[in-house]
DRENTOR-155662 format. One record per residue (C-alpha): residue number from 1; x, z, y; residue in one letter. Coordinates in nm, 2 decimals. Layout:
# residues N
+------+--------+--------+--------+------+
| resi |     c1 |     c3 |     c2 | resn |
+------+--------+--------+--------+------+
|  NUM |      X |      Z |      Y |    A |
...
+------+--------+--------+--------+------+
END
This chain:
# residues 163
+------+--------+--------+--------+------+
| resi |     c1 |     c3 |     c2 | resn |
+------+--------+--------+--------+------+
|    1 |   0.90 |   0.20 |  -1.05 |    X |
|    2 |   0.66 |   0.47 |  -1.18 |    X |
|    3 |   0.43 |   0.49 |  -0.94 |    X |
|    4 |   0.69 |   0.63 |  -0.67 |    X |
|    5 |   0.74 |   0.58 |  -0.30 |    X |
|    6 |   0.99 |   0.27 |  -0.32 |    X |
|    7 |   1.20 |   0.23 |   0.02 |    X |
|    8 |   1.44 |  -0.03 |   0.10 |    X |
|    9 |   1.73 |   0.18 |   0.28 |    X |
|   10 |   1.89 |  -0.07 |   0.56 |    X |
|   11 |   2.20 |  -0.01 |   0.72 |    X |
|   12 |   2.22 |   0.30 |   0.95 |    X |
|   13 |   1.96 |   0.44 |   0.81 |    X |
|   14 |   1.90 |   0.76 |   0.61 |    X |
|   15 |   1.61 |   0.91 |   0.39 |    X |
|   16 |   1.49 |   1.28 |   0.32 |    X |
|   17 |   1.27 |   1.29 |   0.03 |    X |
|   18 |   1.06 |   1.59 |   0.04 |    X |
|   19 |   0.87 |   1.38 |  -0.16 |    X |
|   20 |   0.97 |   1.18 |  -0.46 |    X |
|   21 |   1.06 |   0.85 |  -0.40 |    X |
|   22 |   1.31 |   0.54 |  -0.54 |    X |
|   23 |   1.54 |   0.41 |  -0.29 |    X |
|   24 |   1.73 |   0.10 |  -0.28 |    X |
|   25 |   2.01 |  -0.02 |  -0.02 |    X |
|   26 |   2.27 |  -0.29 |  -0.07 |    X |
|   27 |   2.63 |  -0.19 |  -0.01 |    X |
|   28 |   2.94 |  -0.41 |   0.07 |    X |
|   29 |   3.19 |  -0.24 |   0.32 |    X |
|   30 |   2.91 |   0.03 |   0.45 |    X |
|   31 |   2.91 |   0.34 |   0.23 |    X |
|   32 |   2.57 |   0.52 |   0.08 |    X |
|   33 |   2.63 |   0.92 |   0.00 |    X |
|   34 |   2.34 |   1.06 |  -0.17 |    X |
|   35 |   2.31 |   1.46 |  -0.20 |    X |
|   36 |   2.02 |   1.66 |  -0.43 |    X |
|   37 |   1.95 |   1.98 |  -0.50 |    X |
|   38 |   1.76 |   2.04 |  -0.84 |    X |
|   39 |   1.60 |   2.35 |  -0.73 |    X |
|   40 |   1.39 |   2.23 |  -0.45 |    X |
|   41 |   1.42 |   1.91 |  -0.62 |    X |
|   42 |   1.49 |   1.73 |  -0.26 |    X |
|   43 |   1.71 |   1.44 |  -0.25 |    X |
|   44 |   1.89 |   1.23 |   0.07 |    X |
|   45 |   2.04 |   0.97 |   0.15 |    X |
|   46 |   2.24 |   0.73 |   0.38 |    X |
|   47 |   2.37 |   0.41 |   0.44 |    X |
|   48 |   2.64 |   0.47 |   0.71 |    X |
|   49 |   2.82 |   0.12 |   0.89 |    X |
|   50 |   3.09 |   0.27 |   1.03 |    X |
|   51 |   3.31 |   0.59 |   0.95 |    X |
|   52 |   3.33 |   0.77 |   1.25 |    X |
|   53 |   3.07 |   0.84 |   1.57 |    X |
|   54 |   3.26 |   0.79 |   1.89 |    X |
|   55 |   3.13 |   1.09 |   2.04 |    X |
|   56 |   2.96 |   1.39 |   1.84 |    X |
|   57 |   2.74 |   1.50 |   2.10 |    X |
|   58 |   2.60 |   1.17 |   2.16 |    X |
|   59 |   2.51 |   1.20 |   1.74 |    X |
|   60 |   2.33 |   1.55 |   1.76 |    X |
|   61 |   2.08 |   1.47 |   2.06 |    X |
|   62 |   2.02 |   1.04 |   1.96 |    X |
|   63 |   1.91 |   1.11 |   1.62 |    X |
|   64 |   1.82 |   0.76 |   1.55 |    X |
|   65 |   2.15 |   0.62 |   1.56 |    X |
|   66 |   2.39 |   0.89 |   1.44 |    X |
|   67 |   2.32 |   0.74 |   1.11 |    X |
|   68 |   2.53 |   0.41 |   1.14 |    X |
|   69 |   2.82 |   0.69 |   1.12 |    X |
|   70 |   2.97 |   0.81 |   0.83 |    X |
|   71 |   3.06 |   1.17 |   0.93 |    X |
|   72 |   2.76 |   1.19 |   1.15 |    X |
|   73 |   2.52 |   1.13 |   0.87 |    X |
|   74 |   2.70 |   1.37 |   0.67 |    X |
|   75 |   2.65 |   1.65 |   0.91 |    X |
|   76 |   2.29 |   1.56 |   0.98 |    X |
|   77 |   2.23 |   1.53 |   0.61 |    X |
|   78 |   2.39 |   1.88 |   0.51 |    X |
|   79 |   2.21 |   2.04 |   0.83 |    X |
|   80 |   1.86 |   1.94 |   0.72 |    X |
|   81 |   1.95 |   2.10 |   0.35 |    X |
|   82 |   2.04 |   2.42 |   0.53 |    X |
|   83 |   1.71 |   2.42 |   0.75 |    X |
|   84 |   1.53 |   2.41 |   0.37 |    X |
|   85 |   1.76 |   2.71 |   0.26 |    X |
|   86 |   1.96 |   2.50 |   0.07 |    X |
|   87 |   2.34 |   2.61 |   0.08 |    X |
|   88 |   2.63 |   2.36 |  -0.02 |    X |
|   89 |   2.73 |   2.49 |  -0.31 |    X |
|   90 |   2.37 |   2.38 |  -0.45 |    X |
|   91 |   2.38 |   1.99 |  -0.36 |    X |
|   92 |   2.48 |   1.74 |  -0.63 |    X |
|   93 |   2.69 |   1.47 |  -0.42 |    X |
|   94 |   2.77 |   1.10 |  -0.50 |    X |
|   95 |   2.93 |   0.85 |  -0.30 |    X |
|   96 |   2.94 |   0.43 |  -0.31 |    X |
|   97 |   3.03 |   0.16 |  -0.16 |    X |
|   98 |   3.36 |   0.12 |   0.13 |    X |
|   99 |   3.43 |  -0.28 |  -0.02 |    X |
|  100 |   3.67 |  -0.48 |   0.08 |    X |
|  101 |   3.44 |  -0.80 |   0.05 |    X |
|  102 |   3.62 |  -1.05 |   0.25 |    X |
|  103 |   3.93 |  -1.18 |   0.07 |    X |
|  104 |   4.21 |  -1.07 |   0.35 |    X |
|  105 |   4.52 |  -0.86 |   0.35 |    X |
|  106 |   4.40 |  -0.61 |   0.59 |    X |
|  107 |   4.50 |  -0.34 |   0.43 |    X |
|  108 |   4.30 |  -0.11 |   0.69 |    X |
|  109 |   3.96 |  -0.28 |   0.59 |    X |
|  110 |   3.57 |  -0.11 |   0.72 |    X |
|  111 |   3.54 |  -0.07 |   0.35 |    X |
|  112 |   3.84 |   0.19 |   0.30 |    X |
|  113 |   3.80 |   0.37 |   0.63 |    X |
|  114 |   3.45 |   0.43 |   0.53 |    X |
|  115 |   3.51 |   0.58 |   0.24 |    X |
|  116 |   3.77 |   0.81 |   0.35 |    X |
|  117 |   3.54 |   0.95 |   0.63 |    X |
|  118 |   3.31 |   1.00 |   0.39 |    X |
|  119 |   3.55 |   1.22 |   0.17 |    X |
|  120 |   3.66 |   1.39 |   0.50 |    X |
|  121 |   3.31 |   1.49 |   0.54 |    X |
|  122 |   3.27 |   1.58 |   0.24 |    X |
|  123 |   3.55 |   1.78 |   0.22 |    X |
|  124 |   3.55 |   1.93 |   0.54 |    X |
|  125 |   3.17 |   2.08 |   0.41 |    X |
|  126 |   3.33 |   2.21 |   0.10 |    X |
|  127 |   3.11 |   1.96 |  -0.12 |    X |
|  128 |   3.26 |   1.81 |  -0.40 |    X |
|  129 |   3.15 |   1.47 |  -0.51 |    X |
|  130 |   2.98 |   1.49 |  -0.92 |    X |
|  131 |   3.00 |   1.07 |  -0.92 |    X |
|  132 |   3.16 |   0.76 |  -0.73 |    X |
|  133 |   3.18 |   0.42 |  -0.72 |    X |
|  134 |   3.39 |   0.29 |  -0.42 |    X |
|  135 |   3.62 |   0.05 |  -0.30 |    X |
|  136 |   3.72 |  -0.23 |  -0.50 |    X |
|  137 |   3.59 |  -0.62 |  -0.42 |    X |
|  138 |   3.22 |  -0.59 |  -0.54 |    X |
|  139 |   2.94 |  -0.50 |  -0.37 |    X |
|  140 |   2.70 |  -0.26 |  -0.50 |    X |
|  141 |   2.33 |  -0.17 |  -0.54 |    X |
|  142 |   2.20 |   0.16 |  -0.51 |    X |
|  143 |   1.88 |   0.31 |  -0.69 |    X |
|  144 |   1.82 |   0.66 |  -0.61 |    X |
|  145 |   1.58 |   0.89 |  -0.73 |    X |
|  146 |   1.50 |   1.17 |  -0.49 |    X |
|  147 |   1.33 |   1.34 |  -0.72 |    X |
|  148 |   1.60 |   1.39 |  -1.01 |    X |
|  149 |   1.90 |   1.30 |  -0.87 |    X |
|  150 |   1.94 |   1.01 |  -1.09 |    X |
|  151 |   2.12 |   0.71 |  -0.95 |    X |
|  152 |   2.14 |   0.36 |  -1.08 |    X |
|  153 |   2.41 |   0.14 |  -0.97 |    X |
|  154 |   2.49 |  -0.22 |  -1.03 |    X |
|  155 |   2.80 |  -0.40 |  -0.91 |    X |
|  156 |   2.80 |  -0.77 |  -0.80 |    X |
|  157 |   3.16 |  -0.93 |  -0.80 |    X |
|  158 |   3.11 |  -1.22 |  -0.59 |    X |
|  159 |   3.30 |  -1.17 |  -0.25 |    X |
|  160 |   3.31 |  -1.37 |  -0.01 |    X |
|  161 |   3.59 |  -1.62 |   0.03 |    X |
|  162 |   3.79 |  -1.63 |   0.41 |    X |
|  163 |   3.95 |  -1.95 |   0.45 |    X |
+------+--------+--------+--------+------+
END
């Protein structure tokens, strides 16, 4: 797409883009938050598993994995904005994902608690999401420009069936 980076963002993963680029992950229960600050025109993103890192300590010294959590991404995210100045008032924050893909009752799905650790987060920061697209039955793709902002999403509703 335009002569950009493109990056295929896999689960428990996260990108920085100091430089522009367009990246694409696939959501179903996992959540993606995306966060951009026009100024500095530097955009990040995550694709966080599972809501909430067992141990936070564990998260700020192993890098590599604190991504598969929600709240830990969050953090790690929002720290590497304030290391280029950026302040939280000045991020443009959007949130998708947290399905509930498999067709059970559980009313406590991956998908849900997902989502609310990523508000949590969010909250806790004193960030306030601009756009959503979360819960629900369909899965999601995620576009995001790093260089704008922009994100394009498309919903697939075919969950899977549980006999």
């Amino acid at each position: 797409m335009n002569g950009f980076k493109n990056i295929f963002l896999k689960p428990g993963e996260y990108y920085f883009g100091e430089m522009q680029a367009m990246v694409t992950t696939v959501l179903g229960s996992c959540v993606t938050v995306t966060m951009f600050n026009a100024r500095k025109r530097f955009g990040a993103i995550c694709h966080g598993l599972l809501p909430h890192c067992p141990d936070k300590d564990t998260c700020t010294k192993n890098f590599t994995t604190c991504f598969k959590f929600v709240d830990c991404s969050i953090r790690q995210i929002l720290d590497r904005f304030k290391r280029h100045g950026i302040d939280t008032p000045d991020i443009e924050v959007k949130l998708f994902g947290g399905a509930h893909v498999f067709a059970t009752q559980n009313s406590l799905s991956i998908g849900k608690k997902n989502v609310q650790a990523a508000r949590d987060a969010l909250q806790e920061a004193g960030l306030h999401l601009t756009s959503y697209s979360y819960g629900g039955r369909a899965t999601r793709k995620v576009i995001f420009n790093t260089g704008t902002g922009e994100v394009w999403l498309k919903k697939h509703h075919d969950p899977v069936e549980l006999d």
